[in-house]
C-alpha positions as CSV (number, residue, x, y, z in Angstrom):
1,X,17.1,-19.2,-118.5
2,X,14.3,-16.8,-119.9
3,X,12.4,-19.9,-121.5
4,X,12.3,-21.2,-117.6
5,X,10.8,-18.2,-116.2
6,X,8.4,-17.6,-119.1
7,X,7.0,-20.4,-117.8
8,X,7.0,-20.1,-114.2
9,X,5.3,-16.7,-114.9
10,X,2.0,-17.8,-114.8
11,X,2.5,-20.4,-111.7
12,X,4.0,-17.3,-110.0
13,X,1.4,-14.9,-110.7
14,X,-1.0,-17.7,-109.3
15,X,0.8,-17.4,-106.1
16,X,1.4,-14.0,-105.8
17,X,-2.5,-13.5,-104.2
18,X,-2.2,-16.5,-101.7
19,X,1.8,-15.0,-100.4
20,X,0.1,-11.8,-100.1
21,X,-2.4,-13.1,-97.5
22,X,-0.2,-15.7,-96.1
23,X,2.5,-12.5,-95.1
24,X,0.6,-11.4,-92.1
25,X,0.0,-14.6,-90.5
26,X,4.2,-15.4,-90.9
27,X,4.9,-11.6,-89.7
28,X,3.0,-12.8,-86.8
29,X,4.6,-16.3,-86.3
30,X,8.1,-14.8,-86.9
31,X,8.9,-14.0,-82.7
32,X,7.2,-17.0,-82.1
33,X,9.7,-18.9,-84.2
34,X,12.7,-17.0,-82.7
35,X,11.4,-17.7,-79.5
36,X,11.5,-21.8,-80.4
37,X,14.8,-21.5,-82.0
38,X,17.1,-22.1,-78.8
39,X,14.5,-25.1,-77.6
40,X,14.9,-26.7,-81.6
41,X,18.6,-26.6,-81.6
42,X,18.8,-28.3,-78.4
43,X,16.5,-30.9,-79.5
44,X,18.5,-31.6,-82.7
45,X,21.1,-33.7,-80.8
46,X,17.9,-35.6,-79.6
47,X,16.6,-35.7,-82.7
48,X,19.7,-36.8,-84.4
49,X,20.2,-40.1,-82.1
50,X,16.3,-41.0,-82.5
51,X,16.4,-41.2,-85.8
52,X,18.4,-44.7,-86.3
53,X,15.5,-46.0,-84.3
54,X,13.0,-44.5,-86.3
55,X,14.3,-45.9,-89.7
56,X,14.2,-49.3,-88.0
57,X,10.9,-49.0,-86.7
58,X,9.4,-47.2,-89.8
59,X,8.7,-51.1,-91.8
60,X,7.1,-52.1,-88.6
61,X,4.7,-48.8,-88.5
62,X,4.4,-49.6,-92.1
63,X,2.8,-53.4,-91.6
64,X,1.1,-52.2,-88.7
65,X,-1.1,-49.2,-90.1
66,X,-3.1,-51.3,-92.0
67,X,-4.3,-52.9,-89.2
68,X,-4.3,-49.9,-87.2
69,X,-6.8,-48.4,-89.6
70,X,-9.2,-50.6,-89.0
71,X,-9.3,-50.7,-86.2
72,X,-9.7,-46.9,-85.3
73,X,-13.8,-47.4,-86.1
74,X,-13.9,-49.8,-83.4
75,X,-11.9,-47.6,-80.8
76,X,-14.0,-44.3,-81.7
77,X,-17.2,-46.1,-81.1
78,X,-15.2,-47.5,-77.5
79,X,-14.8,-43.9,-76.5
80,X,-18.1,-43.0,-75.7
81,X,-18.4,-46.1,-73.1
82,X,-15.1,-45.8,-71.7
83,X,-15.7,-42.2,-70.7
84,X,-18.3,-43.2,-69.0
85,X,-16.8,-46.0,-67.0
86,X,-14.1,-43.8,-65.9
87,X,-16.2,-42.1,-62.8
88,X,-17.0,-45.6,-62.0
89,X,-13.8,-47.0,-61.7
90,X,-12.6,-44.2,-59.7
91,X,-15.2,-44.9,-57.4
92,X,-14.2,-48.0,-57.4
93,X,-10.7,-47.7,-56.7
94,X,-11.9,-45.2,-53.8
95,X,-13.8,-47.6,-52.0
96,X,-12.0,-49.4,-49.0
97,X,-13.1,-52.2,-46.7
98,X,-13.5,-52.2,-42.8
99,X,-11.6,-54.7,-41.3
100,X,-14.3,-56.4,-40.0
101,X,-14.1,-56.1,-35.2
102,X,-11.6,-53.7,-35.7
103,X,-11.6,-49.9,-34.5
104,X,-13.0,-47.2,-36.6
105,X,-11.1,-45.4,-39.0
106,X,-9.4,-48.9,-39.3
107,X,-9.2,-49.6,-43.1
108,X,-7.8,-53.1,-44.8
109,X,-5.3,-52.3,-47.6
110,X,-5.3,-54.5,-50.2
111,X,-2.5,-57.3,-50.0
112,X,0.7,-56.1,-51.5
113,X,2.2,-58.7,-54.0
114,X,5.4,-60.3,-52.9
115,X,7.1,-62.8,-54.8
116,X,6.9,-65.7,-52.1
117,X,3.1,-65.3,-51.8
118,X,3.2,-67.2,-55.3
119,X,5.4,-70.1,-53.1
120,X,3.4,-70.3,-50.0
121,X,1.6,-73.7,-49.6
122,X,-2.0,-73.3,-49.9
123,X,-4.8,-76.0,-48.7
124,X,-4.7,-79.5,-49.7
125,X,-7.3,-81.6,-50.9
126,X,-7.6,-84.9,-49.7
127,X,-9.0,-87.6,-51.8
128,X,-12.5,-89.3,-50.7
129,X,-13.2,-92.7,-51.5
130,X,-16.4,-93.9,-51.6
């Protein structure tokens, strides 16, 4: 046992500065951790059933980070031009159509989809000869 701590002497006295300043900042996180406690032990259950599904998923996220990696470059230099297309868009999406001879105020709404618009017969072609 004393040939152990001989030589955790020196690793300790290393750490002795940086637990000295670390003790304030975890006196001041202490109530905020005993505040969190009751939400963390009801998220354990949670946690507990999630975490089949994370093993299975974890080879996936492995094989997929690779390509995810690269293609971060690409999305941060995306961000810039989608922020600015978003104020467009909205106006976009703001803008609605008079129905054209009807009263004011009258607005068209766009067509809702229904699944027998996809069924309706549309126009037929007729073949020309010459």
């Amino acid at each position: 046992m004393l040939p152990m701590l001989s030589r955790m002497l020196p690793v300790l006295s290393h750490m002795l500065p940086v637990l000295s300043h670390m003790l304030p900042v975890l006196s001041r996180m202490l109530p905020v951790l005993s505040r969190m406690l009751p939400a963390l032990s009801h998220m354990l259950p949670v946690l507990s059933r999630m975490l089949p599904v994370l093993s299975r998923m974890l080879p996936v996220l492995s094989r997929t980070l690779p390509a995810l990696s690269r293609m971060l470059p690409v999305l941060s230099r995306m961000l810039p031009v989608l922020s600015c297309m978003l104020p467009v868009l909205s106006l976009i999406s703001a803008l609605r159509v008079p129905c054209a001879g009807s009263q004011p105020g009258l607005y068209m709404s766009p067509q809702p989809y229904t699944p027998h618009t996809l069924t309706q017969p549309g126009p037929t072609l007729s073949p020309t000869y010459p």
